[in-house]
N, C-alpha and C positions, 0 to 999 in steps of 0.2 A: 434542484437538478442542475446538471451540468455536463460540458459537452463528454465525458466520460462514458457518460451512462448512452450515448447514440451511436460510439462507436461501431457497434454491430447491428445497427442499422433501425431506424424508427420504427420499424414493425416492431423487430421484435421487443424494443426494452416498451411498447407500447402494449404487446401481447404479456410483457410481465408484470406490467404496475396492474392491468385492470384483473389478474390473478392474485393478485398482492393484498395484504392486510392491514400492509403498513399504508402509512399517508405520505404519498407525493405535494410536494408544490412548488412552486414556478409562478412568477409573479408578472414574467415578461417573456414566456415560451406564446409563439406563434404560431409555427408549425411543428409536427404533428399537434392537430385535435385529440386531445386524451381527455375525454370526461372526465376522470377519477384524479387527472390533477386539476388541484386545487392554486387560487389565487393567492389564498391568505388561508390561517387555520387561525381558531382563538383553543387556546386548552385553558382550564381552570385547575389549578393545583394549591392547597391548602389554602384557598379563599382568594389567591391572585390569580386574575387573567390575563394569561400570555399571548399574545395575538404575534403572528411568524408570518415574515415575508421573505420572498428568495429572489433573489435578482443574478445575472449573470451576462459579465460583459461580452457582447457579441463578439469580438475583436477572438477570442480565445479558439476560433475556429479556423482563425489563417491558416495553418498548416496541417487541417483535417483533410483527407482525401474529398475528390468531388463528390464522390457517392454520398457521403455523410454531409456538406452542406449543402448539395440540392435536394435532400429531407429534410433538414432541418433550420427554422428561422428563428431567431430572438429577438425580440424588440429592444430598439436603447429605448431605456429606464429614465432619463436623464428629465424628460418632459413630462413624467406620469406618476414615480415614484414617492412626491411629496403628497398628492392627494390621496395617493394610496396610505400614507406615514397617516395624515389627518384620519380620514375614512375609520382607518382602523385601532387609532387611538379612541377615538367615541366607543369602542364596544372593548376596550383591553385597559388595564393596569399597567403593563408591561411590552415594550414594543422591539423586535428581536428581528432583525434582520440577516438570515442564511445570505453571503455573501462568495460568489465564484468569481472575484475581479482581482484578487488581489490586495498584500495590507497596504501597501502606497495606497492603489485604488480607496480599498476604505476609510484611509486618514483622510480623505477627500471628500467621502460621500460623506463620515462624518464630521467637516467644516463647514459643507452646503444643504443637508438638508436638517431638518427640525425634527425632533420629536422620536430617532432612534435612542433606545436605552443599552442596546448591546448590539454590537455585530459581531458574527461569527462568523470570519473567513476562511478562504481557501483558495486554490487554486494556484500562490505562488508556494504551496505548501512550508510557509516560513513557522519555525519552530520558537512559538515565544513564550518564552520562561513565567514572565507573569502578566496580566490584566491590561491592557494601555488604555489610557483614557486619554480624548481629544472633546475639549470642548465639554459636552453630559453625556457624550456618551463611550460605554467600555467595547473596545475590543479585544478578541481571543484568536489566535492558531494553534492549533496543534499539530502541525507537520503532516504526516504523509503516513498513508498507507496502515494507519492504527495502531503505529510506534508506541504513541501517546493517547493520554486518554483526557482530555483536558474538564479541570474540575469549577468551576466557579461558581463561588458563594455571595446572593446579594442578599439584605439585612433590607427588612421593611419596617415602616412607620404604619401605625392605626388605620395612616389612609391608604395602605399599599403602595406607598411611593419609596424607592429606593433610598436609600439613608448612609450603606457603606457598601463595600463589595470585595473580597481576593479571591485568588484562586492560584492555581498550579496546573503544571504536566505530570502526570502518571503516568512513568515508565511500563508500558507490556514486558516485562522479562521474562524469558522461557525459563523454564523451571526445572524441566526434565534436565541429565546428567547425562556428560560425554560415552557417546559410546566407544568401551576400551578397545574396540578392532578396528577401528577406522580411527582413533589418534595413533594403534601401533599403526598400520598403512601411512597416514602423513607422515611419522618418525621413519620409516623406510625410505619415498619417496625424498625427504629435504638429505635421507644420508647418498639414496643414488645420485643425487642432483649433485651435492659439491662432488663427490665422487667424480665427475662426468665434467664437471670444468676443472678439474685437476689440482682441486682443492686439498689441505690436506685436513679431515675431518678428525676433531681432536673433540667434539662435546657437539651431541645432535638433540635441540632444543626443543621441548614436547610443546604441545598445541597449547599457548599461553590460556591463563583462566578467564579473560574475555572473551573468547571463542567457543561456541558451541558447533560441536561435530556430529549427525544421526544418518543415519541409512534412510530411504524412501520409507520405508515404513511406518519410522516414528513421524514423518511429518503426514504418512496419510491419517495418522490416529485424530488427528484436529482438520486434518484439510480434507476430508474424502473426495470432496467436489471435484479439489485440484485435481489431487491424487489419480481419480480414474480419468480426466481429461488428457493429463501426462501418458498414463501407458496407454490410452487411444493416441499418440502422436507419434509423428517417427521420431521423436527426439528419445523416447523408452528404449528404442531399439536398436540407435544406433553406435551401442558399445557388440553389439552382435556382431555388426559390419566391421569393427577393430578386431574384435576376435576371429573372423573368418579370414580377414586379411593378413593378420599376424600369422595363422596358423597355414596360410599357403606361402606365405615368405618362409616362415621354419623350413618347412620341404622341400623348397628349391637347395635351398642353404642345408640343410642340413646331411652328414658325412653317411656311408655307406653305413657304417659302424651304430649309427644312432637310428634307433628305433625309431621308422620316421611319426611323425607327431609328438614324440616325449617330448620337444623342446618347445612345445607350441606355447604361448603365455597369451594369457587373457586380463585384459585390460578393465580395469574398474574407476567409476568414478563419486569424487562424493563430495557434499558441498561444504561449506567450514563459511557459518553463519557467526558473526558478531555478536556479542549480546549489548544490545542499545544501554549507555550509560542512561542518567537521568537526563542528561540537555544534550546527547549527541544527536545528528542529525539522523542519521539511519544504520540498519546494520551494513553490512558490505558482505557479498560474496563473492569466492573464486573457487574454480572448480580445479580440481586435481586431479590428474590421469598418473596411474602408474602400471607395473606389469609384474606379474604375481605367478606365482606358478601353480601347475591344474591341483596340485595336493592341497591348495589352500582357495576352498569353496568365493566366488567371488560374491559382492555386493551389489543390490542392486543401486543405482543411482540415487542421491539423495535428492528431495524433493524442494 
């Protein structure tokens, strides 16, 4: 656990772990009291015992709102963590420390304490290509936000002791395919745009193949959670407030002669999502406004 998860305040992600299936733990969480997290876990998998400890540097709460660190308190680790390393080597094969300090941080933790076999951090969400080892034991990142999917392989001996270990990052890449109405809309928008600084447009360049472009839709198809969170927000609706505004500017402006509201244009937006290389750090987005006219049904926001 990590300060992430208190963001929206101790109750509730306290209301969700003790609903939850999965296993929490926290090896130096103080406050909130959460029975259902755990100090340490030992798991057994194909005859080795993995025994898991989670530490996290208090420090990472400086620029939390007050609400969120007068619920919550971390202990520094710094005095407790080696008997913890000990303790829990007597009952494990394997000793695996969930880390939210940082990979500096953890080049650290592992030169001063004993008896860690892997750390897996986080927090400076640093993207590391393969395995680091300091001293016996391996460190891993996988960046941020589920980019990546980080893989590593250890190799045991008779007695369950480590012997070798590699691994990698596994790109997430989106799969689905450009939608063709919203890359003609960016090919519109990039020809109104030089158009408009008095360019003169001689080849208008389509949405490179590292770029994935979808309407709100195809992203509720995997994210519905988001999805309905979005249009419960004002942020769903306020291409409504462009189009109402747009379409009372037409009719001030617009001539005896013109039907008034034919000129009205409503505005769509949509997002133009990256597709993560294999070691890039993340995608990038930027959102595009343009103005379309009523014959051409608009899109809802991408997601």
């Amino acid at each position: 656990m990590a300060e992430g998860e208190f963001f929206r305040g101790a109750q509730f992600i306290a209301d969700l772990i003790e609903g939850s299936p999965l296993p929490f733990i926290s090896s130096n969480l103080d406050k909130p009291a959460v029975s259902s997290v755990k100090r340490e876990i030992v798991v057994e998998r194909a005859g080795v015992r993995f025994g898991f400890l989670s530490v996290m540097d208090p420090s990472v709460f400086m620029f939390y709102p007050k609400r969120v660190k007068d619920e919550v308190a971390f202990t520094d680790f710094s005095a407790t963590l080696q008997g913890q390393i000990d303790d829990l080597r007597k009952k494990s094969d394997v000793v695996v420390l969930l880390s939210h300090s940082g990979v500096d941080a953890d080049r650290e933790i592992a030169k001063t304490y004993s008896g860690i076999d892997v750390i897996v951090g986080s927090h400076t969400q640093s993207v590391m290509e393969a395995p680091e080892t300091v001293g016996e034991t391996v460190i891993v990142q996988a960046g941020k936000d589920g980019y990546y999917v980080g893989h590593l392989r250890l190799t045991f001996d008779d007695k369950n002791s480590i012997t070798a270990h590699d691994g990698e990052l596994v790109a997430m890449d989106f799969p689905f395919p450009n939608d063709p109405t919203v890359v003609e809309m960016i090919i519109d928008y990039n020809r109104i745009s030089k158009a408009r600084a008095g360019s003169v447009v001689e080849r208008i360049t389509p949405v490179p193949l590292e770029f994935m472009v979808a309407s709100s839709e195809s992203c509720a198809s995997c994210h519905a959670t988001e999805y309905d969170h979005w249009t419960a927000s004002r942020h769903a609706v306020s291409l409504k407030t462009l189009k109402r505004r747009s379409t009372r500017k037409n009719r001030r402006t617009a001539s005896p002669a013109t039907p008034r509201g034919s000129a009205a244009t409503m505005a769509t937006s949509t997002t133009i999502l990256q597709r993560p290389s294999r070691m890039s750090t993340a995608p990038s987005a930027t959102t595009r406004l343009r103005a379309t006219s009523p014959s051409r049904p608009p899109l809802s926001p991408a997601g």
